[in-house]
N, C-alpha and C positions, 0 to 999 in steps of 0.2 A: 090857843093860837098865839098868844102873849106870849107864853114860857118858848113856845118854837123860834120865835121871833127873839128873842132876847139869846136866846141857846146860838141861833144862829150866828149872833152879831157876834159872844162869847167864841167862837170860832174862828172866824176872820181876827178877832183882838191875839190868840193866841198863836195863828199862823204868825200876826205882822210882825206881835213884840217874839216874840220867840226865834224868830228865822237869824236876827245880829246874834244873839246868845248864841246858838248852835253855831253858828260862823265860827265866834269867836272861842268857842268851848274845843271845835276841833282845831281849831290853829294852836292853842295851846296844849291839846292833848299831842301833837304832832312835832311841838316842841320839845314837849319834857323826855316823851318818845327816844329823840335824838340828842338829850343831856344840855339843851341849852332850860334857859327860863320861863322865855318865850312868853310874848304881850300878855296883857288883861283879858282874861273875858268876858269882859263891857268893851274890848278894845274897838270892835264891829260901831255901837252906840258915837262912842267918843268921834270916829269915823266918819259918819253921816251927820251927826250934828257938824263939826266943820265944812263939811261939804254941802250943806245945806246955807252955812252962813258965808258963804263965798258966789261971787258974780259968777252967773254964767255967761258962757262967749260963744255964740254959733256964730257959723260963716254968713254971711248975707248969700252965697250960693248956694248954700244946701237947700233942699227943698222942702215939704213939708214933713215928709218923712222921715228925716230925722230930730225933730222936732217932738212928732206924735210917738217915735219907738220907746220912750223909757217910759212912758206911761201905758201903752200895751203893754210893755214889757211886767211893768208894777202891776196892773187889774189881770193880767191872767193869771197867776198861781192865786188869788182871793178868789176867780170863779172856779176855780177848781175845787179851791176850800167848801164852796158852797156845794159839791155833788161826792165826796166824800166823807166818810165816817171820821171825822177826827178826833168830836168828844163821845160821841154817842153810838150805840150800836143800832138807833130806831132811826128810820126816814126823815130826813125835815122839810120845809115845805117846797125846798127845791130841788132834793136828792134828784127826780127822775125827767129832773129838765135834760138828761145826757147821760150816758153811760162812758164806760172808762176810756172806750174809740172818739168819743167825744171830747172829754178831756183831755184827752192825746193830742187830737186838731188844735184845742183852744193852745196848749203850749207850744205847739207847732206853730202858732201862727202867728207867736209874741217870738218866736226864734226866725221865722222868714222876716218879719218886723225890724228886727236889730240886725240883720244881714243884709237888708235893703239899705239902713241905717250908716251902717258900714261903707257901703260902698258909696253911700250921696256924698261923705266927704270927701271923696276922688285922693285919698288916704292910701298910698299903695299895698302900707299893713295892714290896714283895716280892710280892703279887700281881700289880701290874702287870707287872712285871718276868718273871712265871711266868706269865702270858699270853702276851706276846709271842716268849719261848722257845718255847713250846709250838706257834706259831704258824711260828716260824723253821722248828722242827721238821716239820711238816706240810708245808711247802713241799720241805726235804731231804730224806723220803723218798721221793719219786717219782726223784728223781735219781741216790739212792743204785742205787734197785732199775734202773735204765735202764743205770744201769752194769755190774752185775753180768748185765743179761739179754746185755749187749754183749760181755762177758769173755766170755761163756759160748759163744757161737755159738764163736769161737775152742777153748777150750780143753775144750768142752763135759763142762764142770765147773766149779761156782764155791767150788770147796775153796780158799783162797788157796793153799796148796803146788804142785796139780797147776795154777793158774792162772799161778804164778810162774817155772815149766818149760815152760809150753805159748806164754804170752800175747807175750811179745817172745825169741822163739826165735832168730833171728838178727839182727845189725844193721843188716839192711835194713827190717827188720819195726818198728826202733825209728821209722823215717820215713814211716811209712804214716799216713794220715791220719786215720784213728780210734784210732790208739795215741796220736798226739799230740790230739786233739780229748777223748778221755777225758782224758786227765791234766791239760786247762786244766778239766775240768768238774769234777772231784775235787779242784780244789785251789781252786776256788769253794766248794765245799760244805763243805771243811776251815776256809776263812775262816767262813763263816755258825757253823758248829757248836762252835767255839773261840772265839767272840767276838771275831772279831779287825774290824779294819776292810777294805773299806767297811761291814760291816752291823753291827757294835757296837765302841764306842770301850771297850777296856778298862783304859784310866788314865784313865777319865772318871768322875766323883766328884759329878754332876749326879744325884739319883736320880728325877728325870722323863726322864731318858734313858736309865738303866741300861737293859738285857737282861740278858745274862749276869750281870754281877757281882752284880744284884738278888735274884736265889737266897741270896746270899751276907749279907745286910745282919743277918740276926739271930744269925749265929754267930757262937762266941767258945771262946778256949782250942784246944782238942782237935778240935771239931767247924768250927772255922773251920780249922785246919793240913788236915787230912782233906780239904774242898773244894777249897783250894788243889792241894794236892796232887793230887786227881783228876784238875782242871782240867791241870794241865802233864802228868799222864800222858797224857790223852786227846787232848791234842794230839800228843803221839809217837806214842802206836798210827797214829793217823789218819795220820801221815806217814811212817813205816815201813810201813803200806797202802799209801801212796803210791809210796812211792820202792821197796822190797823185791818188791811183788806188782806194780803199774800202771806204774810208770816204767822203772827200772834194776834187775831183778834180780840184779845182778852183786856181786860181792865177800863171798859169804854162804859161810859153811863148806860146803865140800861133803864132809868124810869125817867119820866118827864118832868124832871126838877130840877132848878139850878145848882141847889145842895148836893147834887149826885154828881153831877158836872164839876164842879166847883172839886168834889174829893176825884177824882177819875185825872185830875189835870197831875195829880204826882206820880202817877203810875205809868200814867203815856210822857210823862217827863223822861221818869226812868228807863222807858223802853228807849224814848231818841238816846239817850246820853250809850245806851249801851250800843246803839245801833253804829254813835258817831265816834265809839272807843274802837270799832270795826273798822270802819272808813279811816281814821288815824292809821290803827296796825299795818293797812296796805298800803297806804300813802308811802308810811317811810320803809317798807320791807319791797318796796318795788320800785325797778327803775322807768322814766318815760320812755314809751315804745317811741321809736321811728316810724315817720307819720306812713310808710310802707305798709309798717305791721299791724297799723291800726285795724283794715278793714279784717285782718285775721284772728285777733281779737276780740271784733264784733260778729266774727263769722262762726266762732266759736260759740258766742253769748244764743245764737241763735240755733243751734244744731246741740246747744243744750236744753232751749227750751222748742225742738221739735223732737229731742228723748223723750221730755216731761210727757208731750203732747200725745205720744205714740202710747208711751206707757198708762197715760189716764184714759186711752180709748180701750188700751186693750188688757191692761189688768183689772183684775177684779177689787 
């Protein structure tokens, strides 16, 4: 019960410091990408420490809500840490507090949280901005859920743990055509829901374009480092979903020791860095849709993952 306990906490430690690194590992990979230098990858770090040592200013009209949203924001991608395989391929003691529809809510519900957030400061870009999230939103969850009903024929269970033993069982199974037809749909919806391009530019500084970072335009201090930082955790959940449950299960502690933990943390390193030399390549070989094309895009993400879903019922 100890080692679960300790293992657990070694999870959340690895989601929180790891999420600036990965930030800052694809900014620079997306640099060098397009022949500039392009910042540190500590730059993420350097970032939130200033922003942490800076006053914050809220309005005296906003309401409580914007107040509470950057710490929603911060505790949902750590409880999601807590019901997914991040070091280990075995249960821990809260794995089956929620399956993956579950998970989906909790981040769903830190994304209604900072669109509410948005909109208290009577902000006309940050409404905008919390419109079209919310609209991103609506479009991702029919694709999420098409995925998870497709896991499940398989594994029939969408625990991520018993889907991450049952879903790519051997490496023949990794070439079947709905294992690979999810994981181009999953890693559409990771782009849409992280702001990343084609469907939001996030070094883009136009605030008639913003999506995501538009959330973001009235914070300051504490409550702006807290966003940031959610923002690059949730990009790791999402890809540790990715790569740990839907992709490659492999390289995850499988006995109950910190020592197997402790070796397994360079292997799931190596899978993010290659997952985030992925996410770089399309960043700069694509341009941002027009917010038109977006739903065609996500319409796409999903009638990719209801081939998968067709093909996992009805091949053998």
């Amino acid at each position: 019960m100890f080692e679960h306990v300790v293992i657990n906490i070694m999870q959340l430690a690895y989601v929180l410091l790891l999420a600036p690194l990965a930030k800052g590992v694809l900014n620079r990979m997306k640099e060098r990408l397009q022949g500039k230098a392009g910042p540190s990858i500590f730059q993420s770090y350097y970032d939130l420490r200033k922003l942490f040592a800076k006053d914050e200013i809220v309005s005296e009209q906003s309401s409580w809500i914007f107040r509470a949203a950057p710490y929603v924001a911060f505790i949902a991608p750590l409880l999601v840490t807590l019901l997914i395989p991040v070091l280990t391929d075995y249960p821990l003691f809260m794995a089956f507090m929620a399956d993956m529809v579950g998970a989906g809510f909790i981040l769903a519900l830190s994304g209604l949280f900072t669109a509410l957030a948005a909109v208290d400061t009577a902000n006309p870009y940050g409404a905008m901005g919390a419109s079209r999230t919310r609209m991103v939103g609506f479009l991702v969850e029919p694709v999420f859920m098409m995925i998870f009903f497709a896991v499940s024929f398989t594994a029939n269970s969408t625990i991520p743990y018993i889907v991450q033993q049952q879903w790519v069982s051997t490496p023949a199974a990794f070439f079947e055509p709905a294992h690979l037809l999810l994981v181009v749909a999953m890693l559409m919806i990771i782009l849409a829901e992280t702001g990343k391009i084609p469907v939001d530019n996030p070094s883009g500084d136009f605030e008639l374009a913003m999506i995501d970072e538009a959330k973001n335009l009235e914070y300051s201090g504490r409550g702006a480092a807290l966003m940031h930082w959610a923002g690059a955790m949730k990009l790791v959940v999402l890809l540790t979903v990715l790569l740990n449950v839907l992709l490659a299960p492999w390289g995850l502690a499988s006995k109950v020791s910190i020592g197997a933990v402790l070796l397994a943390v360079p292997l799931i390193a190596l899978k993010m860095l290659i997952a985030l030399a992925v996410l770089a390549v399309i960043e700069v070989s694509f341009a941002k849709l027009r917010l038109f094309r977006i739903p065609e895009f996500l319409g796409a993400a999903f009638a990719v993952a209801a081939i998968a879903m067709i093909a996992r019922v009805f091949l053998p």
